[in-house]
Every structure is written in C-alpha cells, then in structure tokens.
C-alpha positions in Angstrom: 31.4 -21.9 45.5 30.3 -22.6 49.1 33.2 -20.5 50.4 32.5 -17.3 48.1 28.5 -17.7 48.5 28.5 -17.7 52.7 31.2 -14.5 52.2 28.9 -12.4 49.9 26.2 -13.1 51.7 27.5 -12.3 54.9 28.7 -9.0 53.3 25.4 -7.4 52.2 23.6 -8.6 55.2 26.5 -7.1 57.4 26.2 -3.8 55.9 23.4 -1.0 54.8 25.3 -0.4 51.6 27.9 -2.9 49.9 29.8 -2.3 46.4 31.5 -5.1 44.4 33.7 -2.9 42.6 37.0 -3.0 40.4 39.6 -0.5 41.1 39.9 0.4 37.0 36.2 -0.2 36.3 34.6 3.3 35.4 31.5 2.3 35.9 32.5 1.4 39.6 33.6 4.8 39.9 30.7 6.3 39.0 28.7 4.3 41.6 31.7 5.2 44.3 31.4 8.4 43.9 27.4 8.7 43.9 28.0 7.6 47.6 29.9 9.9 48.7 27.5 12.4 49.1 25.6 9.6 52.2 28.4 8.5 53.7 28.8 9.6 57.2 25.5 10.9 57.1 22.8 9.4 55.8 24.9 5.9 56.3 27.4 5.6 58.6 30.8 5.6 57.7 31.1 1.5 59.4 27.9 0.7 57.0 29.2 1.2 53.8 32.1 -1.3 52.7 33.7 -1.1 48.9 35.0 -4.9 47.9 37.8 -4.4 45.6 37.1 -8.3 43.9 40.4 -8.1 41.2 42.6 -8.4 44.5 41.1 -11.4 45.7 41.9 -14.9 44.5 38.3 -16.0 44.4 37.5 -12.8 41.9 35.9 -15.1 39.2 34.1 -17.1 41.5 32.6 -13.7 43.3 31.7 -12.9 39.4 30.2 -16.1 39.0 28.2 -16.0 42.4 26.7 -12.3 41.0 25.8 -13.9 37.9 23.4 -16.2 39.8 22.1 -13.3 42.4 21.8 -10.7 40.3 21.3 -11.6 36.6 25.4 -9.9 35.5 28.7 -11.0 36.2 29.8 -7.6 35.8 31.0 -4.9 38.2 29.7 -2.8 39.7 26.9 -5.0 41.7 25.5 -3.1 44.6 23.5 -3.5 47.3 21.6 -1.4 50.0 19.4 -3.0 52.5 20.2 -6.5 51.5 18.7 -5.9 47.9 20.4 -5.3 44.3 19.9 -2.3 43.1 21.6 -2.0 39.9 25.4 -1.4 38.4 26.9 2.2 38.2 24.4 3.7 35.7 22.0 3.0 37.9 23.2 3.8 40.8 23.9 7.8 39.5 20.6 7.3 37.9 19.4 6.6 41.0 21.0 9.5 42.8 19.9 12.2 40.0 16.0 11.1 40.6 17.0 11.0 44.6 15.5 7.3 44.8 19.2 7.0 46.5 18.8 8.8 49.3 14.8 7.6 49.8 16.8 3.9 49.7 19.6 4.9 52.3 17.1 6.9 54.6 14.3 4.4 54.7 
C-alpha cells in the first residue's frame, strides 16, 4: 500500500485538479466533461491530470487507498486544491450551482 499511497498523494498535491477515473465509468464521464469548460482557462491545461486506474496494475489497491481518503472505493474520486470534492454527481452538481468554478478560481 506504501507504493500506491506516496503515488496518489503525490498526484493531488502535484496538481490543482486531479480525477481518478475509469475509461467506461459514466459517472467519470460526467465529471470529465464538467471540466472541460476550466481547462486552459480557469486551470491550466499542465494542472489538470485524468488517472485512468483500470490500466494500471495497482487498480484495486488505488481503490482501496480512496476507500481510506475519501469514504468510496468508487470512481470517480476527485480532487481540486488537494481536497475531495465528490464523485461525478457532484462534480456536475457542483458546476450547475457554479461552486466549480469558485473552487478552480480561488
């Protein structure tokens, strides 16, 4: 677990905005596509990193890890500013009420 802990955590503090996501997940898409409306200007293009976890080897463990951070194994997790802010309902919810775009611009 100490391998996939130091390499999550090194992602969302890396970045303004990460996404755990599944290629097939719906719910991932949803989130993905909420985004694209910031990137490249409200967050930099280099700021905002999509981790595609069913094509690593260490998916379950990435799961598990989540689980422990954020209450859910489940995709999507996502992060802005170092801090969980929901799956992909919440993330369009999020958008909608434009809490998004307060969290990307603040």
């Amino acid at each position: 677990m100490g391998d996939v802990k130091t390499f999550v955590d090194q992602k969302i503090a890396g970045k303004r905005v990460v996404v755990f996501s599944k290629t097939t997940c719906p719910f991932c898409t949803k989130a993905k596509a909420a985004f694209k409306e910031y990137v490249g200007k409200d967050v930099p293009e280099d700021e905002y990193e999509v981790i595609e976890i069913e094509r690593r080897s260490d998916c379950q463990a990435i799961q598990d890890y989540m689980l422990k951070l954020t209450g859910a194994r489940s995709v999507p997790r996502v992060f802005v500013n170092q801090k969980f802010i929901g799956g992909g309902d919440d993330v369009v919810s999020k958008h909608k009420s434009g809490e998004l775009k307060k969290l990307l611009t603040a």
